[in-house]
Residue frames relative to the residue before (quaternion, step in Angstrom):
aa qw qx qy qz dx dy dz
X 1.0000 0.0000 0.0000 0.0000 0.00 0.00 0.00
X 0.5473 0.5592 -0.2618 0.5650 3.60 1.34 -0.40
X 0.2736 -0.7826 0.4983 0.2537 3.66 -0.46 1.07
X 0.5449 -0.6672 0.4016 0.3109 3.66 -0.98 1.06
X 0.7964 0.2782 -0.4385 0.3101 3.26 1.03 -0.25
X 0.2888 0.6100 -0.4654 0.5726 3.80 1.61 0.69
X 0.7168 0.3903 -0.4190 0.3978 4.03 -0.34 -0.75
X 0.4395 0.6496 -0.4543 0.4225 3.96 0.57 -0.21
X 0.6110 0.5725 -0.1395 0.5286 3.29 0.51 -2.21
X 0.7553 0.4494 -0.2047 0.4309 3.77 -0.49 -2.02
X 0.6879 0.4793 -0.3533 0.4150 3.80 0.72 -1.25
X 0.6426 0.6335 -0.2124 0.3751 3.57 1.07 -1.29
X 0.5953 0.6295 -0.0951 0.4902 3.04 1.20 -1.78
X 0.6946 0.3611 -0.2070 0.5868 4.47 0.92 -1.43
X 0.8049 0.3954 -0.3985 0.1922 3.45 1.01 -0.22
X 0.2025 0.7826 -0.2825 0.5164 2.94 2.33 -0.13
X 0.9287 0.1553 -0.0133 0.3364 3.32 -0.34 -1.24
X 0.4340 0.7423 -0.3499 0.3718 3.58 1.53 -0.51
X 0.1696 0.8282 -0.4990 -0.1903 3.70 -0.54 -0.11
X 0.7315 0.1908 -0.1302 0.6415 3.75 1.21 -1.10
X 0.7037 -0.4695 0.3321 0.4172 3.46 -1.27 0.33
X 0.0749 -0.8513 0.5047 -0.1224 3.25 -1.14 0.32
X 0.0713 -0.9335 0.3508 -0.0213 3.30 0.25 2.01
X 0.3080 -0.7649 0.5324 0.1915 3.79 -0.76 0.69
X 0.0695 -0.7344 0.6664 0.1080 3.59 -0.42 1.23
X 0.0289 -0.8017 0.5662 0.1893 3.30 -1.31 0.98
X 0.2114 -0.8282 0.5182 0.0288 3.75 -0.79 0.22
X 0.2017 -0.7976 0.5625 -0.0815 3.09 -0.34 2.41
X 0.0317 0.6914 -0.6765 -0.2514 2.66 -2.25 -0.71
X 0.2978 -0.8347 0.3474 0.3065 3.36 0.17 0.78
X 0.4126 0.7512 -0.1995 0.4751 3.14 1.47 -0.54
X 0.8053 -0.3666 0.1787 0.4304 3.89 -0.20 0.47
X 0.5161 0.4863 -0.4735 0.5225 3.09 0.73 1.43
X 0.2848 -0.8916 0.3500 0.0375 3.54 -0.38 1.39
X 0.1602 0.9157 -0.1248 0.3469 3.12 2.38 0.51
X 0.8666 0.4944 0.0577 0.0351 1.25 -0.65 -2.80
X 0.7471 0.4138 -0.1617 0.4944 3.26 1.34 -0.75
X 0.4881 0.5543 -0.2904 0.6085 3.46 1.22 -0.50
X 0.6316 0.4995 -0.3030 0.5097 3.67 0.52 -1.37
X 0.8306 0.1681 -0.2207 0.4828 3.96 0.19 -1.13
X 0.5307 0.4432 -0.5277 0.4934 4.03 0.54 0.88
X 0.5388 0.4379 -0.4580 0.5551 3.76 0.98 0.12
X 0.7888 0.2823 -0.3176 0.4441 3.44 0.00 -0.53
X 0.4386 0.6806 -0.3846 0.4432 3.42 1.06 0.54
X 0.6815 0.4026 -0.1446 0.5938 3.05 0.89 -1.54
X 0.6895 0.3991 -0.4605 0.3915 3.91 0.33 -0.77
X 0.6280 0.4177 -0.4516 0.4765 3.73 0.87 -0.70
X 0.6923 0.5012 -0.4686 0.2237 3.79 -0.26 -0.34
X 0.5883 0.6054 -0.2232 0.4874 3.54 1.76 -0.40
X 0.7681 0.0770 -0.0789 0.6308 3.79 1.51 0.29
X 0.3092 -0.8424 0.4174 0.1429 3.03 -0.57 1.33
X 0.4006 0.7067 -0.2778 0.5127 3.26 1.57 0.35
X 0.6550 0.3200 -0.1611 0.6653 3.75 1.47 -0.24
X 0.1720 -0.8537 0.4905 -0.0319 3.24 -1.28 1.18
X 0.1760 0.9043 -0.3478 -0.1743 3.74 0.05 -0.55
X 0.2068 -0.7303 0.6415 0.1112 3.38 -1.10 0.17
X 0.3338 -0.7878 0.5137 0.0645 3.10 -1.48 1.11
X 0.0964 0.7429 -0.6623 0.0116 4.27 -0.39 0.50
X 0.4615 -0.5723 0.6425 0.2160 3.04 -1.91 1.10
X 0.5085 -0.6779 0.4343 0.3054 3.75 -0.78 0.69
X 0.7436 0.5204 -0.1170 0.4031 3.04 1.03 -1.03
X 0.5105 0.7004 -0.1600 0.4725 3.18 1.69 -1.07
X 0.7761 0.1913 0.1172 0.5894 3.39 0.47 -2.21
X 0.0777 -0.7449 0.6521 0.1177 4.24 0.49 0.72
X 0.7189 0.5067 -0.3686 0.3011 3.62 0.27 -1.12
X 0.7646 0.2807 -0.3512 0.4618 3.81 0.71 -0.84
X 0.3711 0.6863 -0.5237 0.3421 3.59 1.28 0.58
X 0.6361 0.5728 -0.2135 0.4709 2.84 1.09 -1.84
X 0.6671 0.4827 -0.4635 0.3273 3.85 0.41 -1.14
X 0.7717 0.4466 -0.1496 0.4274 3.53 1.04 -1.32
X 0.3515 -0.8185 0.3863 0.2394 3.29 1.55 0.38
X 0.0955 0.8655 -0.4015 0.2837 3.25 0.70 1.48
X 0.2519 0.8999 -0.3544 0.0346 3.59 0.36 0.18
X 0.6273 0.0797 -0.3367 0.6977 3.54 1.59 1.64
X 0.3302 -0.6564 0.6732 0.0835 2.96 -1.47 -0.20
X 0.4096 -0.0218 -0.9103 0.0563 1.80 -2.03 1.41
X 0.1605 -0.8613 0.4622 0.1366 3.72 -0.43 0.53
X 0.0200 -0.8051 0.5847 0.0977 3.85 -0.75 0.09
X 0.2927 0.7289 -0.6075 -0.1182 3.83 -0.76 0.49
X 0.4702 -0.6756 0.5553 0.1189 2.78 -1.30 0.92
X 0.0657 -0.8434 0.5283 -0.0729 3.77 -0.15 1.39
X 0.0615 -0.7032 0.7081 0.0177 3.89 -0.33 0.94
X 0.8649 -0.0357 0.0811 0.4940 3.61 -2.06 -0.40
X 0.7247 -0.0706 -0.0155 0.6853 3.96 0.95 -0.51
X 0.6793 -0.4122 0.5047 0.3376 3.01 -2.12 -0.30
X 0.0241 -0.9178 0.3631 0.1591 3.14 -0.08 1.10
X 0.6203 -0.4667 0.3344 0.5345 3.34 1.70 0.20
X 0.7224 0.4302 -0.4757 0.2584 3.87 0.61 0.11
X 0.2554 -0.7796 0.5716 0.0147 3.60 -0.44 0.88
X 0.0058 -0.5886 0.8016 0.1049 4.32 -1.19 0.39
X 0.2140 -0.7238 0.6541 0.0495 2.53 -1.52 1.21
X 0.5320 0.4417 -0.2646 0.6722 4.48 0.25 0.91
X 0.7127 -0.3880 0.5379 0.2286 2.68 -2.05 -0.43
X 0.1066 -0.8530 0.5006 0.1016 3.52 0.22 1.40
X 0.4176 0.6616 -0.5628 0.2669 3.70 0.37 1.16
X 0.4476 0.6852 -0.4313 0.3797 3.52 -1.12 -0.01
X 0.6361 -0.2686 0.3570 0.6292 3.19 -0.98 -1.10
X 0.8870 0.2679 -0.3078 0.2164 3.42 0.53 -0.22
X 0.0611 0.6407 -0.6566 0.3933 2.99 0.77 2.16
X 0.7207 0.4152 -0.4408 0.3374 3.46 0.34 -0.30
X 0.3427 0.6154 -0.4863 0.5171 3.69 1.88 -0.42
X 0.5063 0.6957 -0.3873 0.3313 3.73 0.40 -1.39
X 0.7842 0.3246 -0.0099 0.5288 3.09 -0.17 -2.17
X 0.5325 0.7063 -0.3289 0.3308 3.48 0.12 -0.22
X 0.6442 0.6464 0.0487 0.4059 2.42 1.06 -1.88
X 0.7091 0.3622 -0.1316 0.5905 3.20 0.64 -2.13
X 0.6564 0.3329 -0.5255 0.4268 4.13 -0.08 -1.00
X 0.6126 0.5912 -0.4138 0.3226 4.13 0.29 -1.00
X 0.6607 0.3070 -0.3068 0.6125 4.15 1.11 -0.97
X 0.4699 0.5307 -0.6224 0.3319 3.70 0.52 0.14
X 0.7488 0.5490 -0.1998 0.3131 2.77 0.13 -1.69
X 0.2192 -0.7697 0.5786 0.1570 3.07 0.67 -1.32
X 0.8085 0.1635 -0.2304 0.5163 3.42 1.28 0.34
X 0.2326 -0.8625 0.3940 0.2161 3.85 -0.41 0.24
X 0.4532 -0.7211 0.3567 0.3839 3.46 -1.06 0.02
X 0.1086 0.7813 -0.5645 0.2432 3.55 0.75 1.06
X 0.4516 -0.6811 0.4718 0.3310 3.85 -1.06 1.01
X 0.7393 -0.5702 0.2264 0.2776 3.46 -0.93 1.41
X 0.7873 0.3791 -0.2890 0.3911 3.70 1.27 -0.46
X 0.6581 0.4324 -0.4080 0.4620 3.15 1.54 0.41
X 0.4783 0.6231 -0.4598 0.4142 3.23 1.79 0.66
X 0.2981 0.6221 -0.4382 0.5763 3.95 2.45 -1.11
X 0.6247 0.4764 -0.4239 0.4507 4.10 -0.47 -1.47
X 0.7261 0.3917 -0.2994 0.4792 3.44 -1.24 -1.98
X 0.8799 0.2165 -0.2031 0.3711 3.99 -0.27 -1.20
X 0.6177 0.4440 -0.4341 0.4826 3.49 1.15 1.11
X 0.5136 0.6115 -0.5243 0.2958 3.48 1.27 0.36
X 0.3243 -0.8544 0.3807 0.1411 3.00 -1.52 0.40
X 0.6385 0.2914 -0.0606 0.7097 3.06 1.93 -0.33
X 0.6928 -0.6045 0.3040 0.2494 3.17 -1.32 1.50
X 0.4650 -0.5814 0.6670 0.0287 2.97 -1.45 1.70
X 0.2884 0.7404 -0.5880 -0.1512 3.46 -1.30 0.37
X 0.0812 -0.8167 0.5628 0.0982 3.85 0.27 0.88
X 0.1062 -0.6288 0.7702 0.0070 3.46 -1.51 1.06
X 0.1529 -0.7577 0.6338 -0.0292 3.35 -0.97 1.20
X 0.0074 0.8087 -0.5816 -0.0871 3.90 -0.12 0.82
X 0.1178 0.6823 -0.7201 0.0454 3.69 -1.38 1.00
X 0.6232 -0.4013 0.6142 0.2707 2.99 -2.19 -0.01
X 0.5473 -0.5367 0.5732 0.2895 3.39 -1.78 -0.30
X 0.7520 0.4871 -0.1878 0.4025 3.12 1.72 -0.59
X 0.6893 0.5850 -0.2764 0.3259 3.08 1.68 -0.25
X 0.5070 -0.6465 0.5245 0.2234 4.01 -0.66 1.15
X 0.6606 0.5577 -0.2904 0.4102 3.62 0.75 -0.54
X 0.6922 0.6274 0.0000 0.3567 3.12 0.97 -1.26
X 0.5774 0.5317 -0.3177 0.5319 3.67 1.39 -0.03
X 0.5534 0.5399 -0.3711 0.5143 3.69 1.40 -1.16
X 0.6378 0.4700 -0.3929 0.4668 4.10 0.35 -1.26
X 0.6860 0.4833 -0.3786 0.3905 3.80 0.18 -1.40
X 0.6829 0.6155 -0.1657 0.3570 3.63 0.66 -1.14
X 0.6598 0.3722 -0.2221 0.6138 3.34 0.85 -0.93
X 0.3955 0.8027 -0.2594 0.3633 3.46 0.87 -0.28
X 0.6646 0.5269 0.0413 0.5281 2.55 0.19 -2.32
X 0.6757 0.5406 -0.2297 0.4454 3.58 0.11 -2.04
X 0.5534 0.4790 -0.4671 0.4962 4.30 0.93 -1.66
X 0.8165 0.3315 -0.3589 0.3077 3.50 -0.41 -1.97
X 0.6039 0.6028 -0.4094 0.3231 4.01 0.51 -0.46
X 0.7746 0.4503 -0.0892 0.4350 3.47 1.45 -0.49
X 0.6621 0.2127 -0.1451 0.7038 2.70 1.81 0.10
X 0.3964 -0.6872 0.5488 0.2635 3.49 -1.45 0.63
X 0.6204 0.4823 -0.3961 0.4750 3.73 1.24 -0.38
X 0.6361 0.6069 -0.3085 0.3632 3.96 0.72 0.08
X 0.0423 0.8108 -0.5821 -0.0440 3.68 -0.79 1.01
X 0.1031 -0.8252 0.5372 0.1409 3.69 -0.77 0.74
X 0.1797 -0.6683 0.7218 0.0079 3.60 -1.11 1.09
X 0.0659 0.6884 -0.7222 -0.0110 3.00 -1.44 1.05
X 0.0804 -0.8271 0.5274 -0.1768 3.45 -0.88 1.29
X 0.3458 -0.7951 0.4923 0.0769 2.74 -0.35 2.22
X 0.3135 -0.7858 0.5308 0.0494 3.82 0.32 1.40
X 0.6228 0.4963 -0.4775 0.3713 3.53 0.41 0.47
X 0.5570 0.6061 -0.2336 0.5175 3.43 1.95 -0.63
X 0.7789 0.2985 -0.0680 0.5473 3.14 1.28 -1.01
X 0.0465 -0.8691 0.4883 0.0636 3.74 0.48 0.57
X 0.5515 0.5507 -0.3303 0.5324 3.60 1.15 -0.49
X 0.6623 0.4433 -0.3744 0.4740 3.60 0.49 -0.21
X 0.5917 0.3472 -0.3966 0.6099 3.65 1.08 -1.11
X 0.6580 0.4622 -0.4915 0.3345 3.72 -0.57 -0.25
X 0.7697 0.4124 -0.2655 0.4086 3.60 1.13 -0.93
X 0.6375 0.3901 -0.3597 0.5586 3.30 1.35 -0.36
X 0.7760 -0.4709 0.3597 0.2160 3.57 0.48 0.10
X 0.3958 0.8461 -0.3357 0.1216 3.88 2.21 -1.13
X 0.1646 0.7772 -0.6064 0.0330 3.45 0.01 0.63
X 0.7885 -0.0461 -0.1379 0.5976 3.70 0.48 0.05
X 0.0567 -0.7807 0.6006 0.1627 4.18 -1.37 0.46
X 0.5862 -0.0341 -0.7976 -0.1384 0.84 -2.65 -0.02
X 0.1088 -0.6920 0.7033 -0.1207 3.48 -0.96 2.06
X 0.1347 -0.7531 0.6431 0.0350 3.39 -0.92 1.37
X 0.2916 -0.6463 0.7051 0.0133 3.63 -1.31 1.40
X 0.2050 0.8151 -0.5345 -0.0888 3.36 -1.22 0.78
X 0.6631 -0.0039 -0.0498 0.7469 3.63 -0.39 1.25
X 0.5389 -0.6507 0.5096 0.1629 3.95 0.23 0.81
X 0.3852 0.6151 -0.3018 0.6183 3.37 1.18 0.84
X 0.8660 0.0517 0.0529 0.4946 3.70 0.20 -1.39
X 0.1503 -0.8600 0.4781 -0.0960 3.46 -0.69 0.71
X 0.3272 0.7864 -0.5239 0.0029 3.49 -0.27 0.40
X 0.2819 -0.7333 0.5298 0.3195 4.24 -0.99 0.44
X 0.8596 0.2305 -0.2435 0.3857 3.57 -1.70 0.33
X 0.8038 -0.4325 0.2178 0.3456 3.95 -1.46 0.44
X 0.0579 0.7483 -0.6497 0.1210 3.46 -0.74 0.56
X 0.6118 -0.5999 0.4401 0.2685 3.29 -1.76 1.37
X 0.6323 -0.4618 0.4750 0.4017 3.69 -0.81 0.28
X 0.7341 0.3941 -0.4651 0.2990 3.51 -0.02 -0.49
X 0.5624 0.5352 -0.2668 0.5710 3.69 1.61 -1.13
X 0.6117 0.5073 -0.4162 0.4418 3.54 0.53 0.00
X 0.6095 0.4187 -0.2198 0.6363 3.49 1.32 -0.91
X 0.4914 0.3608 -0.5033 0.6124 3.82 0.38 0.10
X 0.6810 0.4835 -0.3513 0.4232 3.72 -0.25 -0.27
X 0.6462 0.3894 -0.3031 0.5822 3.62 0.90 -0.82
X 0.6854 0.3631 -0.3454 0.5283 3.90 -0.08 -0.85
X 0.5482 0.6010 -0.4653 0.3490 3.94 0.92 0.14
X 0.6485 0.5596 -0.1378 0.4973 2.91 1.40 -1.91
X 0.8719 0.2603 -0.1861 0.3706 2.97 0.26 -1.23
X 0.4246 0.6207 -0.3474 0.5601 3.77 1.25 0.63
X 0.5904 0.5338 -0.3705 0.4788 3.62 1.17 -1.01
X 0.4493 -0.5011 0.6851 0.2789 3.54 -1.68 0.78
């Protein structure tokens, strides 16, 4: 699923930036879910290009308990586990533009640290009560990798922070319940809410909203 003449580049690109191992749990169902398979031959192909990335595969339905551990609750699923679980999860088919959410993702749980400017790393490492950001996009949308990312980047810096990104075209019941009329729309703790790109810091005004709200 990775063009051959892109996977050269991408291989070059994970070894550059890769530093600690870094494991992709994925989570099918073969069963009504038109993905699923596409969803776990990408993450095939991205692990075979760095030996520094691993994965493992569980039917959702099959294995409930290591769903439950990884708090999973559809499918296709992706988490993306560095030095710990840091809480970032794709929820769809992470191709499109949002393979780079993907990759992002993985160099950010390598590392295990991000480039975010140091006081909104002081913030993120002064929360105290659970973050939960859901970020919904498309495959089609250019906007929509920057929101997922910075995301990602919150839950890596903090241990109270989970990021969901949910390609809402798989999952139309969610856009209908949250409301999705235009993305990348970010939901936090169901409480705060905001639609289209914004600098990191206004994103963090949004967390200390959420997570400040009674």
């Amino acid at each position: 699923m990775i063009p051959e003449a892109y996977k050269k580049h991408l291989a070059e690109e994970l070894t550059e930036k890769l530093t600690d191992q870094v494991k992709i749990v994925v989570f099918t169902q073969e069963v009504e879910c038109p993905s699923c398979a596409q969803t776990r031959s990408l993450i095939q192909e991205l692990a075979s290009l760095n030996p520094k990335i691993s994965f493992e595969v569980h039917d959702f339905m099959a294995d409930p308990a290591k769903a439950k551990e990884y708090g999973v609750d559809k499918v296709p699923a992706v988490v993306i586990v560095g030095r710990r679980d840091y809480g970032l999860r794709f929820y769809g088919l992470p191709y499109g533009y949002e393979f780079k959410t993907l990759i992002e993702g993985l160099i950010a749980a390598s590392k295990g640290v991000t480039d975010l400017p140091e006081d909104i790393k002081r913030e993120l490492k002064a929360l105290t009560s659970p973050v939960h950001i859901q970020v919904f996009v498309t495959l089609t949308c250019p906007y929509c990798p920057a929101v997922a990312a910075t995301a990602y980047k919150f839950a890596v810096e903090s241990n109270h922070v989970k990021a969901d990104v949910v390609n809402v075209s798989e999952f139309p019941h969610l856009g209908l319940r949250y409301g999705v009329m235009g993305v990348p729309k970010t939901v936090i703790n169901n409480k705060v809410e905001f639609v289209g790109a914004v600098p990191e810091d206004i994103f963090m005004e949004y967390v200390l909203l959420a997570a400040n709200s009674p």
